[in-house]
C-alpha positions in Angstrom: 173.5 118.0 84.8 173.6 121.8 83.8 172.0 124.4 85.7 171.5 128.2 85.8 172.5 128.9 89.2 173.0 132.3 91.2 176.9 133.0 91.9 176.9 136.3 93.7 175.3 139.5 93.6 174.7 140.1 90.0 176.4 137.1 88.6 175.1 134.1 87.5 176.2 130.9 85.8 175.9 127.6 84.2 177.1 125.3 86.8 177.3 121.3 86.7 174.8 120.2 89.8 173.7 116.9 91.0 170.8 115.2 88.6 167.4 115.3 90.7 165.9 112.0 92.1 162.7 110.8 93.4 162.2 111.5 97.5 158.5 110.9 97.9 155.8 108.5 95.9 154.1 111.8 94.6 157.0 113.2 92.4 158.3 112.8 89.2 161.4 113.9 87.4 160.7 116.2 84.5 163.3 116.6 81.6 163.1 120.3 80.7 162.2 121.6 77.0 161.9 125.3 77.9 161.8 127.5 80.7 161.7 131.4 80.9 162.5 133.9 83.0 160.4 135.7 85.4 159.8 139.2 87.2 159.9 137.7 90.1 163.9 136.3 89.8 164.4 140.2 89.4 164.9 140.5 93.2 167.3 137.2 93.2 169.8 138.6 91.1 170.9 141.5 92.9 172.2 139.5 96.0 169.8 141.4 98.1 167.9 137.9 99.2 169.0 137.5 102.7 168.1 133.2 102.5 169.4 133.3 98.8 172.9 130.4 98.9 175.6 130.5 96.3 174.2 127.5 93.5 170.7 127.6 94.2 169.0 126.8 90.3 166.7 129.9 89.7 163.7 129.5 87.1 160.0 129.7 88.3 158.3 128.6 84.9 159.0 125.5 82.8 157.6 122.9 80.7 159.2 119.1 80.0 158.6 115.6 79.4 158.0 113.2 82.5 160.8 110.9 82.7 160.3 109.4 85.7 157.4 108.6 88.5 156.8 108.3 91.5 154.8 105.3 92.9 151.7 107.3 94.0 151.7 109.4 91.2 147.9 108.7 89.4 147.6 111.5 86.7 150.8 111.5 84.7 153.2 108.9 83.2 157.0 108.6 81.4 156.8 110.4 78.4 153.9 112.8 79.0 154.7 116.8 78.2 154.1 118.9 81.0 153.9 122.6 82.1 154.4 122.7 85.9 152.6 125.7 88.2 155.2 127.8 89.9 153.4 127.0 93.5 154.3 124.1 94.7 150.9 122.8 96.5 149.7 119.8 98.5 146.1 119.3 97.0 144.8 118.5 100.5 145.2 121.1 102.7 142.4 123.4 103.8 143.4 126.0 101.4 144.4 124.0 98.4 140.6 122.6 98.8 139.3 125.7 98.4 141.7 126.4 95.4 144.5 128.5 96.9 147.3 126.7 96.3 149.5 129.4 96.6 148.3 129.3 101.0 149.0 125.7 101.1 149.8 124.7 104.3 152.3 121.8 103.6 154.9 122.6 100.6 157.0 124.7 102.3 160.4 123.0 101.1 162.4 123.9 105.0 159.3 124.6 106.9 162.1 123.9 109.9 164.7 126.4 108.7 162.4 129.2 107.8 162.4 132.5 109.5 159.3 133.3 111.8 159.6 137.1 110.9 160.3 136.3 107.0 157.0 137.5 105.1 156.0 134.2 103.5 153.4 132.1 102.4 153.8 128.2 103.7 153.4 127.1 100.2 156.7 126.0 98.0 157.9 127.5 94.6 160.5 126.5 92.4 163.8 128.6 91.8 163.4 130.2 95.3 165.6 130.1 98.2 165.0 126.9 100.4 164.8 128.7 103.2 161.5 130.6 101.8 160.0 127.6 100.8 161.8 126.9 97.1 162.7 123.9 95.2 165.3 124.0 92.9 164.0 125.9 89.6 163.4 125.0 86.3 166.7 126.5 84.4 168.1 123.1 84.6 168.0 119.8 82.2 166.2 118.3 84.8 163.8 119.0 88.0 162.1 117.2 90.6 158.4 118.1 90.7 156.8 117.5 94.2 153.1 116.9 94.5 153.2 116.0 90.6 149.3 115.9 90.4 148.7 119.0 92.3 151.1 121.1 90.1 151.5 119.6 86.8 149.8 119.5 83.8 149.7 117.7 80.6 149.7 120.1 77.9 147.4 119.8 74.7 148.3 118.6 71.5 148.9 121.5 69.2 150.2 123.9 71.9 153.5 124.5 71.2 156.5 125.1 74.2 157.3 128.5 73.5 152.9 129.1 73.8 152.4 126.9 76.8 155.5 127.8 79.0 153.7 130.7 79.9 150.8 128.4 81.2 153.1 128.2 84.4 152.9 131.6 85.8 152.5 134.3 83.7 148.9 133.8 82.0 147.5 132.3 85.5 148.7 135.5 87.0 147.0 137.7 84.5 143.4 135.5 84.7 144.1 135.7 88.8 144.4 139.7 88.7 141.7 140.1 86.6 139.7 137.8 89.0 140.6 139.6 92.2 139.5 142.9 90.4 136.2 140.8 89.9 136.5 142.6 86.3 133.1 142.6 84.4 131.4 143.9 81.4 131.3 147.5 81.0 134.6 148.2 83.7 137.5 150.1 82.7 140.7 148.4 83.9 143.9 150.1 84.0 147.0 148.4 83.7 151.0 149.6 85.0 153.5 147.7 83.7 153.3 146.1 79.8 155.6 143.0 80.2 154.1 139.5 80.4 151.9 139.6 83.7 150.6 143.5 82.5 149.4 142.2 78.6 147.9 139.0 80.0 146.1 140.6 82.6 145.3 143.1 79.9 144.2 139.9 77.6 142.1 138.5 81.1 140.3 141.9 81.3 139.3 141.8 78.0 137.7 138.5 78.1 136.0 139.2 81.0 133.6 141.7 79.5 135.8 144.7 80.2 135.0 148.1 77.9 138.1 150.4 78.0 141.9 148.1 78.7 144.5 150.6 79.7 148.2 150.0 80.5 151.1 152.3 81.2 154.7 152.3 80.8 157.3 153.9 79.2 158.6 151.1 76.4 157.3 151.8 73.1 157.9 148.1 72.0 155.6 146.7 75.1 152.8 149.3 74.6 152.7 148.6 71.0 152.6 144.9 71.9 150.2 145.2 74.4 148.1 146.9 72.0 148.3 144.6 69.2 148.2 141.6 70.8 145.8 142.4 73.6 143.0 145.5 72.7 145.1 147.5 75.2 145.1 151.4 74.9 148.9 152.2 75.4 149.8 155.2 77.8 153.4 156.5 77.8 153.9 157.8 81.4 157.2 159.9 79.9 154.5 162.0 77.9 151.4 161.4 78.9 149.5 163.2 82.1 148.3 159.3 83.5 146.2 160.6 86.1 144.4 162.6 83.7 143.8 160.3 80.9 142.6 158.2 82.8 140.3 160.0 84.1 139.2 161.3 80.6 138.8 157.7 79.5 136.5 156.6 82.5 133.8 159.1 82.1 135.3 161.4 84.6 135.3 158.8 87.6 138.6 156.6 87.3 139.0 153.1 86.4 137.0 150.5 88.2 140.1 148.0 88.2 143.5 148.8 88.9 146.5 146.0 88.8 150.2 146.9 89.7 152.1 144.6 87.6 155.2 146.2 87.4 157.2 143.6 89.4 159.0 143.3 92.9 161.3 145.9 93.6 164.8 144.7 94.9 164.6 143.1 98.5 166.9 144.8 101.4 168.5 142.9 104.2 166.4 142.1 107.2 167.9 144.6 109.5 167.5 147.6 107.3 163.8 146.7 106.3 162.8 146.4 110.0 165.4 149.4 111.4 163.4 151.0 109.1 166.1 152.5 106.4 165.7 152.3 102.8 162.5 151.0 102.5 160.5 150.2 99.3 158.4 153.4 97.7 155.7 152.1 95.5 155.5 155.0 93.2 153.0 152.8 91.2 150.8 151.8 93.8 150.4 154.9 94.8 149.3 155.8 91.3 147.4 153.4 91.2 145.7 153.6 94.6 145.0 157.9 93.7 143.4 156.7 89.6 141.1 154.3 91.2 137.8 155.3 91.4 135.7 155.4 94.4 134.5 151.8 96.0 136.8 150.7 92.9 139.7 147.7 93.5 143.3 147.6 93.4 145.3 144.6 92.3 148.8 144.4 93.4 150.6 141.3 91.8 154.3 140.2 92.2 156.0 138.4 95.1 157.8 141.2 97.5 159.3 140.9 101.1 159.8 144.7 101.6 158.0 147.5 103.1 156.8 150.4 102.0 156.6 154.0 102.6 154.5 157.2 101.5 151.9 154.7 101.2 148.4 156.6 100.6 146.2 154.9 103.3 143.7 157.8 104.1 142.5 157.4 100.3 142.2 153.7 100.5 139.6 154.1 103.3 137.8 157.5 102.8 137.4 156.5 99.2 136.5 152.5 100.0 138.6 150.8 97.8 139.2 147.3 98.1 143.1 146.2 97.9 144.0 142.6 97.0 147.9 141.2 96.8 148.9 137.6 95.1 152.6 137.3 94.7 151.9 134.1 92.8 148.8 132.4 91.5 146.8 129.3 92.3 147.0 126.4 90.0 143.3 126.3 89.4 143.3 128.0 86.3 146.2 126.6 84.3 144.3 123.7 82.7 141.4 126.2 81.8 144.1 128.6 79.5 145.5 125.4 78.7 142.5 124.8 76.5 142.2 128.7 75.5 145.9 128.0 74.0 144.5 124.7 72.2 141.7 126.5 70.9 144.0 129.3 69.4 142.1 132.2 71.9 145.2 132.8 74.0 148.7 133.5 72.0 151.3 133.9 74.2 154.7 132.6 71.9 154.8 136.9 70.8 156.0 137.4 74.5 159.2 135.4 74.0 161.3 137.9 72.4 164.7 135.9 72.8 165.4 132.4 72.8 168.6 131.5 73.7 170.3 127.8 75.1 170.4 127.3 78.4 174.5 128.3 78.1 173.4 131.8 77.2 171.1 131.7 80.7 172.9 134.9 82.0 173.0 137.3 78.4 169.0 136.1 78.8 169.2 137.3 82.1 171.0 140.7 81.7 168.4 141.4 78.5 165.5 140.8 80.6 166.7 142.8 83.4 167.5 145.9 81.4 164.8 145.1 79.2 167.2 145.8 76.2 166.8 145.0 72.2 162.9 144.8 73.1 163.1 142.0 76.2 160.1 141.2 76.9 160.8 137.3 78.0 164.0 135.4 77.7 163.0 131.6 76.8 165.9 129.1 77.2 166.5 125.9 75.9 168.9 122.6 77.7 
């Protein structure tokens, strides 16, 4: 079958691969219909991965039709159209019981090979190296889908792909964000970064009782996006003073909720990370961390192995504010904005900007990453 594999550092390509097969009595084979990329591949493509191999399939979010099933599969048969979570979860673990699929225990796909000192969670994702816990991704005619019951789900009649693709990741990332900032009515919630993750957790906010949704960035065509399609207040950071409007528009004290959804910035090789050389400065975080109000909560979404420097941790304590990190979300909530999509509340399909054939994977990929002619998600088709 065709895949969209990495090649090098900054290269990718449509490669022939081997078709998937069944290896446990909880998988099934999933033929795909669309997948999309994902802020989180960002970090793939420069090479910079030190477990990334030459032909590992990238793609973290995907939907398909079930074409084949494992014997202890209960919940899904042939022919059933699926969106499939981008953790890769057990269901019986001590976390996954306590609906954090994204700590389980037992989906780690090379739990063997994996590097002690490689910051990881034990649970698996698809389009990630093997060696930190990845399947093979979803930009392929075909994938394997372990733990089937655990991490798929049938999607609703009347949901279209190009809405319910972003049931895999995107949309449960924005609910999750907006749930770690325990978001409520009356709470201003500021927002950095307008792609996908940034208008859905601007979308989540909103739903959740929140007054005032702000979100920064510097594209035009994501802040106007975010504001049409979401009740966000746009803020340019090129011309506006951040710090101060949002001080203006949160009665003087900062926003209660602050989320970082900007993405992972590029991942270094092990030595210079721990040699400590060239590491990570979060110039949004630390934004973010200074905006917040006192006793307030910063969200920090987006999977990234680095470290970081500069970072403010004398205002994180003297001014109590509570700091949460998900580099991907729990499954718990895709069958609840499932349901959102059937009953028309959610609209996602405005957030795929280009859709392309699978052929066309790595123009997709090179529009995304520059985020040129208005980018916001590349959606590809087999």
């Amino acid at each position: 079958m065709r895949a969209l594999c990495w090649v090098a550092a900054g290269e990718l390509g449509v490669r022939e691969v081997p078709d998937p097969e069944l290896r446990n009595e909880r998988d099934v084979i999933v033929r795909v219909r669309r997948s999309a990329t994902s802020g989180g591949d960002l970090p793939l493509l420069s090479g910079r991965h030190p477990l990334l191999r030459a032909g590992d399939v990238l793609g973290a979010e995907f939907l398909g039709e079930v074409v084949e099933v494992g014997p202890g599969v209960r919940r899904h048969g042939v022919g059933d159209r699926v969106v499939v979570g981008a953790s890769v979860a057990c269901g019986g673990c001590w976390y996954c019981r306590q609906g954090r699929h994204s700590c389980c225990d037992n989906a780690h796909a090379d739990p063997a090979g994996a590097d002690p000192d490689w910051t990881r969670s034990d649970a698996g994702c698809f389009g990630r190296p093997r060696l930190a816990g990845g399947f093979a991704g979803g930009h392929a005619e075909y994938v394997r889908v372990p733990y089937a019951d655990v991490s798929a789900f049938r999607v609703p009649d009347g949901v279209d792909d190009d809405r319910a693709v972003f049931g895999a990741d995107a949309a449960p990332s924005g609910w999750l964000a907006a749930e770690l900032g325990a978001v409520g009515p009356g709470d201003v919630v500021a927002i950095w970064g307008a792609g996908a993750v940034g208008q859905l957790t601007a979308w989540a906010a909103v739903r959740r009782g929140a007054t005032r949704v702000l979100i920064v960035d510097r594209h035009e065509e994501r802040l106007q996006m975010a504001e049409r399609h979401c009740d966000a207040e746009p803020l340019d950071y090129r011309r506006d003073d951040i710090a101060a409007e949002l001080r203006d528009r949160s009665g003087g004290r900062g926003p209660d909720v602050c989320v970082v959804a900007v993405g992972a910035p590029p991942t270094r090789s092990m030595a210079d990370r721990f040699g400590g050389r060239h590491v990570d400065r979060p110039d949004a975080l630390r934004e973010a961390v200074h905006a917040c109000r006192k006793s307030g909560v910063v969200v920090v979404l987006g999977g990234t192995a680095g470290f970081v420097d500069a970072f403010p941790l004398g205002s994180l304590t003297e001014r109590r504010l509570t700091l949460h990190g998900a580099g991907r979300p729990d499954l718990r909530d895709v069958p609840m904005l499932l349901d959102r999509m059937a009953r028309d509340e959610l609209r996602t399909e405005h957030l795929a900007t280009h859709r392309l054939p699978l052929a066309r994977g790595p123009e997709g990929y090179a529009l995304f990453r520059d985020r040129a002619d208005g980018c916001v998600r590349a959606v590809f088709t087999p």
